[in-house]
Each structure stands twice: as structure tokens, then as C-alpha cells.
N, C-alpha and C positions, 0 to 999 in steps of 0.2 A: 706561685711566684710573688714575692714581696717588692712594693716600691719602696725602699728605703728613702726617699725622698719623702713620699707621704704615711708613711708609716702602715698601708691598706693592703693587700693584694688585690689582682686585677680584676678575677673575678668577684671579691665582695665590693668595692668600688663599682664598678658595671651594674653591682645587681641594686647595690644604694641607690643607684644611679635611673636605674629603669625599672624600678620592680613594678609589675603590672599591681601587685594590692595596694601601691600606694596611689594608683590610677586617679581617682576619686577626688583628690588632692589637688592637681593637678589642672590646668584648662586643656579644653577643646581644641583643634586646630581648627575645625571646621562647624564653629559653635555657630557662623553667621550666615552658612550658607542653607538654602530648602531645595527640596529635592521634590517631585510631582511622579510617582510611580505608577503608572498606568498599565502597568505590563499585564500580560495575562497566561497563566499557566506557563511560565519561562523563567529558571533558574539563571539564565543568562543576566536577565535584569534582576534577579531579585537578591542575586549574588553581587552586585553593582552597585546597588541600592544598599543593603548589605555595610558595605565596605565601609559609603559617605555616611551613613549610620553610626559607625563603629569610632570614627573620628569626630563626629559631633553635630554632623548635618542635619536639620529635623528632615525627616522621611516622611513626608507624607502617601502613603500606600493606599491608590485607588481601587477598589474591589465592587465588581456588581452586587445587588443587592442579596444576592443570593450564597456571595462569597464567589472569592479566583478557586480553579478547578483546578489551585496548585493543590489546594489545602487535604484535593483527595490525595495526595501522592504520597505513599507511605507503603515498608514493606507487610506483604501480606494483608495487605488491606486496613493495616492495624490504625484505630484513629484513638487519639491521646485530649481526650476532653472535648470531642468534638472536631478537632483540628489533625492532619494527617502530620508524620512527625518529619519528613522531608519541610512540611513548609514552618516548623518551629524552629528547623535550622537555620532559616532566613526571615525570618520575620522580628528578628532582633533592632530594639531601639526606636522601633516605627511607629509613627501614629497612622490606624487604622480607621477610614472611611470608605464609605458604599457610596455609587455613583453610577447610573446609568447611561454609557455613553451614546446606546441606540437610541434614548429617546432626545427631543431638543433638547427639552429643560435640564436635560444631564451635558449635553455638549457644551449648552452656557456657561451651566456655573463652572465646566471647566476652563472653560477660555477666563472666566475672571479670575479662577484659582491662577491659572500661569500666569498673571500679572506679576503676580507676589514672590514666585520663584526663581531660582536661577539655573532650576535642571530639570524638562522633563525628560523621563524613561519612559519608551511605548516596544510593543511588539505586536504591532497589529501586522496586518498582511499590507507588504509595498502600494500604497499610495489609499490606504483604507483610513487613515487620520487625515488626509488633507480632503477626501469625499467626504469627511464629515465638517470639515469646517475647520476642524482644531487638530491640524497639521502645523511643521512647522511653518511654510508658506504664510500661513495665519498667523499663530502664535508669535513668531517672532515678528510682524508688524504691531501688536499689541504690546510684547517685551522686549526689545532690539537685545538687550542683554541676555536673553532665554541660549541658553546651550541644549540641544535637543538630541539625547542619544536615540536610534530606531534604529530596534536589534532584532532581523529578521534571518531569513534561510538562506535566499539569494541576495541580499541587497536591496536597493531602494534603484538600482537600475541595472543594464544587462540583460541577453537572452532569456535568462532562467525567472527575471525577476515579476515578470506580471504572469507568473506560475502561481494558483491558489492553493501555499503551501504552508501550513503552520510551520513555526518553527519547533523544531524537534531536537534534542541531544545526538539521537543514531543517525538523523538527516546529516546533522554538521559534519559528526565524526568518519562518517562514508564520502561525504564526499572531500575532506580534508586528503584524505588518503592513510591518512594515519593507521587503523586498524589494517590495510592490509600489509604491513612488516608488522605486525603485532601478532604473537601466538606462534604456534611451533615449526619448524621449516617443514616445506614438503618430504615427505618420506622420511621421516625421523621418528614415525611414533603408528600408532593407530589413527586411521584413517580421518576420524572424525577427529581426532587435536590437530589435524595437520591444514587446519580452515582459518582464514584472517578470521580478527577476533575483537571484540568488541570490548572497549577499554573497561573497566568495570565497575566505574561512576559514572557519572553524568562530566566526563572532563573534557569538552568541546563547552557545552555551556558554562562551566566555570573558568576555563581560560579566557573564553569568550568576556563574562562580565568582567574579570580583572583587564582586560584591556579595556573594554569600556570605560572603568575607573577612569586609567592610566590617559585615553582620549581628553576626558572630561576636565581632567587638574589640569589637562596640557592649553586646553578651551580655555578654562575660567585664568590659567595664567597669562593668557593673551590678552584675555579681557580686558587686564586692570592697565594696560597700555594703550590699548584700540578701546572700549569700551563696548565694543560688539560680541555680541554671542556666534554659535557657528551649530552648523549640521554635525551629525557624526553621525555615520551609516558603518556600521557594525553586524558582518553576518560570523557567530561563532565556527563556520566551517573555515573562515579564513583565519581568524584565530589561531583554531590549531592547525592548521596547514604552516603557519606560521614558527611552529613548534619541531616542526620534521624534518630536522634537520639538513644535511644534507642531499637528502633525494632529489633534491631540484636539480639542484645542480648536477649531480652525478650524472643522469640522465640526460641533460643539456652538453655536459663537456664531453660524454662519454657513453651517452646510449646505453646505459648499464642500469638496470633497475635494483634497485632495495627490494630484495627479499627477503620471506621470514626466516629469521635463525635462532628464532627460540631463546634461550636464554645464551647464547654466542651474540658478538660484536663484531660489525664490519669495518670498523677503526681503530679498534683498541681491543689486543686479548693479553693475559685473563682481565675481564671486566665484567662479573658470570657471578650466577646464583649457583650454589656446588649443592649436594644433598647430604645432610649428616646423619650422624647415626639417629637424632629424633627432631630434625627439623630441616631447615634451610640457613645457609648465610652466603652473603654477599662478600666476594673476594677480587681486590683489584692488585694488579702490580704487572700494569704492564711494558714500563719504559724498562730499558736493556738492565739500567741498576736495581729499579725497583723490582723486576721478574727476579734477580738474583736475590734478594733478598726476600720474595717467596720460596725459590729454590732451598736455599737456607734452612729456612722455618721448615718446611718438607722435608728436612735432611734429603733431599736429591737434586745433585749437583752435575749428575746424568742430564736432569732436563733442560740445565741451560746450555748446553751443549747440543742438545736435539732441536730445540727451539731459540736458536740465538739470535736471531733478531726479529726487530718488529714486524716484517714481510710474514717471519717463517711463523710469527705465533699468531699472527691473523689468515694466514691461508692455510692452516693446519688447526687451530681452535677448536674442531670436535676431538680430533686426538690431544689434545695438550686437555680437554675438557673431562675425557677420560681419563686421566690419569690426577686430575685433581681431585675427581670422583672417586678415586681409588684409593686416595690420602685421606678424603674427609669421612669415609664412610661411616670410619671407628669411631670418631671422633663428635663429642657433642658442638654445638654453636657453638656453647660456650667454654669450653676447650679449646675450642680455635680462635675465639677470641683472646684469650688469654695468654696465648702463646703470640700471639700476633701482638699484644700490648706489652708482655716478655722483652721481645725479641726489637720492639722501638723504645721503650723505655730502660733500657740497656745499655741501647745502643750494641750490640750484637752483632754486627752486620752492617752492611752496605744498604740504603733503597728504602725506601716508603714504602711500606704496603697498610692495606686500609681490608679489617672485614666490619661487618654488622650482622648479628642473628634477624631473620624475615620474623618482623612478628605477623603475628596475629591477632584481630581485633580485643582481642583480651589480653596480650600480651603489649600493646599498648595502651591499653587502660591500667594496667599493672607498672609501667616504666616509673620510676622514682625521678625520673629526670624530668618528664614532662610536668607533673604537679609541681615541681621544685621551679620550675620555668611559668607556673601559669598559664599551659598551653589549655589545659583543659578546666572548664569553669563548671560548677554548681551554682546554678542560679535558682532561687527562691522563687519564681515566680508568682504573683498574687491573684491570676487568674489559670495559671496550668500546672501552679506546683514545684517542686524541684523537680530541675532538669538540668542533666550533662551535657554541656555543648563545647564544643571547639571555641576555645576564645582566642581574641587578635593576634597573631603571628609576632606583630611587629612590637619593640618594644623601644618605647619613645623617651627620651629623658623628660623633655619637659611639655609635650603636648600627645600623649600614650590615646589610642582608643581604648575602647571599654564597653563591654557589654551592664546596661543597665536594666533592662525589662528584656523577656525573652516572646514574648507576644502578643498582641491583643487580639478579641474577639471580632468577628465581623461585622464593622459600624461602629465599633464601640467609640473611635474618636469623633463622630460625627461633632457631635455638640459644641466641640470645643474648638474646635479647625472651623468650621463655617459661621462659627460665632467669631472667633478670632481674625481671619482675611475677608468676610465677607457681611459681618454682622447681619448675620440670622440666627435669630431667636428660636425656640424651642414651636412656636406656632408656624413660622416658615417653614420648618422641618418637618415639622405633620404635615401641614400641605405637599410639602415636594417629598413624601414618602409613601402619600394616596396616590401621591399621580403616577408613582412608579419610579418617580426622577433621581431617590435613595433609596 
């Protein structure tokens, strides 16, 4: 589509406009704000941290001397220069120092580190930073402006909460509730598919941190009104609980539980993964005109008929699922895509309908569309190498994040971060590294 006004189309204008390569270019949104990462073996925060990274925030990432026991988490045990490759997917942009919080001399200097910043992240266990001194109770007497994310299991209060419970991804996601509508309905398969199902990332701790962000801008944007900082108590189980749609409610108005239905929908059908002749895709059209305009495309006009309204195609959806099954079986993803992009770019027919082929993790490293988007970065790193990593979603016109270093080693910022807020010198350092304190 051409603006005759401006002489561009919309997409080369948008992309002039945002292209992530020209990032670099560009300022920071969040080039003035610090961040004090204290977390420990939690994706939660280090996906959080993460984020204020990725916009321009310096990160300072606090790690015992011996290294966060994220660094071991990686599959099959595989470590990539020392470093597990889970924690090189979040250790982007950060300056890294060692800091021992169990001993004094380590609780010190971080109490005079939180002077200097405007965010700390912790995940210690409910009321295990304020027994050491540098809680928020404390810190925020020393920085009234400190915003203090504490991202734990149960909360920083409630029943559950003086529970000694790390926080965990399976902990959050079990008790969200989420995993049990997730996986295949009862009696629809072999015994063992027909078991609530464990989502198949870590996605309670990463919803978890992107609300933490989302807390944190909301914090620092009060601030600049009120000049005060504030608490945030963030446990990722409510996070995604927060994601679950419906089921609250359902079950409040109507005593009706969510349960699993596999790739069927309890609000909308078809909205379903169909199987093809050498993969998966995803097929939606389920308002009265849209369903017609799948009928269509199927050449069967029998089925709207069978299935005529939105009641009959959600209380029948294993049978209308069978027989979509029966269309796509011949047929490749991409056959069905093509026909489905046919039959809207034609205009053909009545209705929206929408598919996409399921890729697979090689099948999206393969998409022309995400490298054309910037979604995925090769980064040069000067201590781990090149590495592929997911880069920023978002694409900003005039203040874009940007991944710039993709890790450092453990301590490696020390020198520079304690000489910079705290002026200690390189014989300071030896001292408070005999004694345990880094």
C-alpha cells in the first residue's frame, strides 16, 4: 500500500521508522535510571532486570562469589564458556559483580550501593532481606526514592508466606492453576497424555518478571510527582494466574470448572491446531461469517449447516474437530496456508479466517520474517563468542532497546562499579575479597 501523499508505503516508512539496526543511533529511554539485581537463581527477576537493560538502565547484577546457581541452568547440563546457556539468555547488558550478602561486610556495601540506585530486585525468602539489615524497611530510609521489587512464591505476606520456600517456575505455575486446563482432556487419548501439563518453559517466571517491569515504570512514574519510591511484592504464581483467563470467574458465576480440552476451545471453535499431512497448523474462524468462510475454503457447505451457530460449534468442537481433521489431513501447512491467503486476498468469499503452520524450533530460526524484523540477534560477544539470542520485541522509533554485550563473567565488573559509587580502589578489593565480602 502506497501513501501518495508521501511518496513511501507503510511498511517501508514503519521499518525507516523503527528498524532495530539502526538502534545504536538512537538514545536510551532509560539511560538514567540503575537497577541493583540481587536475585538468586530466579528467572523472574533476571527477566526483569532483563528488560530495564534492554532500554538503557545500567544493571547492576549482584552474584556471590562463587557465581548465581542460575549460571548452572542449562539443557543437559551443557555449559557454554563456563556459563550455563539459560543464564546467557538473561545476562544481557549487565554489569556483573560478586557480593556476599551472608557476611556484614557484604550487607554494607550493599546498603551504600542502594544509595546510588533507583531499583532494587531481590528474591530472597519473605522477610530474609529485612533480617539482614538491607530490606526494604531499611534501604528505603537510606533512599526514599528506592523502588524495591521482592519476587518470591507466596508473597511478602499471607498464610503461605513465612513458608521456607524458594521460589521455583513449577511452584508458581501449580499453584496459578494454569497447567491443570493445559494438556489433553480426560479420556481422549492414552492415559498418560490425559495429565494437567506443565507449560514447557519457564512461563510463570517470565510473565512473572514482565509484570514486575510493568509494576516498576508504574513506581518510578509516580515518583517523579510524589518523589517517593514504593514496595512491590510480586509472587509469579499470581502473575499467571492472572493470565487464566476466564476460570475465575466461570466458577464464581457458575460453579463450572475449566477443564482440559486439548487443542478444543471453551469459547470459541474452530480456534484449534488441526494435523496435516507433515505437520501442524493453526485454524481459526469461528464467528457465524468467519466459520462460513472456512466452510468455503473446505468446499463444505454441509458443515455450516451442521454447525450453525456459535453454541453448536462449541458444544460439538470434538466433532466439527474431526472433520477438520479430515480436510487437512491431505493437505500440507503450507497448502492450507495458501489457500486460506487465496481465498482473503481475493476476497472469495465472506469472513476472516486466519491459519499459521506450528513451527518448530528450527522452523523458526529458518522464518525470513523474523531476521527481516530483527527479532533474532548474533551477537559477537567478547568474552562468550557469537551468540543467537532473542532480541527486543518492541520496536521503538525514537528511543528502541538494544542488546549491546551478551554477558560477563563472574566479578568481572567488580573494579569498575565499586570504584565508580563507592570509590574503592583496587587494594580495598583485595581486602574485601580475603575476607570473603566479594
Amino acid at each position: 500500500m502506497t501513501d501518495t501523499a508521501h511518496g513511501t508505503s507503510w511498511p517501508q516508512f514503519a521499518r525507516d521508522l523503527t528498524d532495530p539496526g539502526r538502534a545504536h543511533e538512537k538514545p536510551e529511554a532509560l539511560d538514567d535510571l540503575r537497577v541493583l539485581d540481587c536475585s538468586s537463581g530466579n528467572f523472574a527477576a533476571l527477566f526483569a532486570s532483563s528488560i530495564l537493560a534492554e532500554f538503557g538502565a545500567e544493571v547492576i547484577r549482584v552474584e556471590p562469589p562463587a557465581g548465581d546457581v542460575a549460571r548452572l541452568f542449562s539443557p543437559g547440563g551443557v555449559k557454554h564458556r563456563g556459563t550455563g546457556l539459560a543464564y546467557l539468555v538473561e545476562a544481557r547488558n549487565k554489569r556483573h559483580i560478586t557480593l556476599d550478602l551472608r557476611s556484614e561486610q557484604g550487607r554494607l556495601l550493599l546498603a551504600r550501593l542502594a544509595r546510588h540506585v533507583d531499583i532494587v530486585i531481590e528474591s530472597e525468602l519473605p522477610g530474609q532481606m529485612d533480617a539482614w539489615g538491607i530490606g526494604y524497611r531499611q534501604l528505603s530510609v537510606l533512599n526514599p526514592r528506592l523502588i524495591y521489587l521482592a519476587v518470591s512464591t507466596h508473597g511478602q505476606f499471607g498464610p503461605r508466606a513465612a513458608r521456607a520456600m524458594p521460589d521455583y517456575d513449577i511452584t508458581a505455575q501449580a499453584m496459578s492453576g494454569v497447567p491443570y486446563v493445559t494438556g489433553e482432556a480426560e479420556g481422549s487419548g492414552p492415559a498418560e497424555s490425559s495429565v494437567p501439563t506443565r507449560q514447557g518453559n519457564w512461563a510463570a517466571w517470565y510473565v512473572g518478571g514482565a509484570f514486575g517491569v510493568l509494576a516498576a515504570l508504574a513506581a518510578l512514574h509516580w515518583r517523579v510527582a510524589s518523589g517517593r519510591g514504593q514496595l512491590i511484592d510480586l509472587t509469579p504464581g499470581e502473575a499467571e494466574m492472572r493470565l487464566s483467563d476466564v476460570g475465575v470467574l466461570w466458577y464464581h458465576a457458575y460453579q463450572r470448572i475449566h477443564e482440559r480440552v486439548g487443542d478444543l476451545h471453551i469459547q470459541v471453535f474452530p480456534y484449534t491446531l488441526v494435523k496435516t499431512r507433515d505437520s501442524y497448523a493453526f485454524v481459526a474462524g469461528f464467528s457465524d461469517i468467519n466459520f462460513a468462510g472456512l466452510t468455503n475454503i473446505m468446499e463444505r457447505p454441509d458443515l455450516k449447516e451442521r454447525f450453525a451457530t456459535t453454541r453448536d460449534r462449541i458444544l460439538k468442537a470434538r466433532e466439527l474437530h474431526q472433520e477438520l481433521e479430515r480436510w487437512s489431513a491431505d493437505l500440507t501447512a503450507e497448502e492450507i496456508l495458501t489457500r486460506f491467503q487465496d481465498y482473503m486476498t481475493h476476497k472469495r468469499g465472506p469472513g476472516t479466517v486466519a491459519t499459521a503452520r506450528l513451527n518448530r524450533p528450527q522452523d523458526v530460526l529458518g522464518e525470513a520474517h523474523w531476521w527481516e524484523r530483527g527479532v533474532l540477534r548474533k551477537v559477537d560477544d567478547p568474552d562468550y563468542g557469537e551468540l543467537l539470542l532473542q532480541a527486543p520485541p518492541w520496536k521503538l522509533s525514537r528511543t528502541p532497546p538494544r542488546i549491546k554485550w551478551a554477558c560477563r563473567p563472574v566479578g568481572a565488573d567488580n573494579e569498575l562499579i565499586y570504584l565508580k559509587y563507592l570509590g574503592l580502589g583496587k587494594g580495598d578489593l583485595q581486602a574485601l575479597r580475603a575476607a570473603g565480602a566479594i
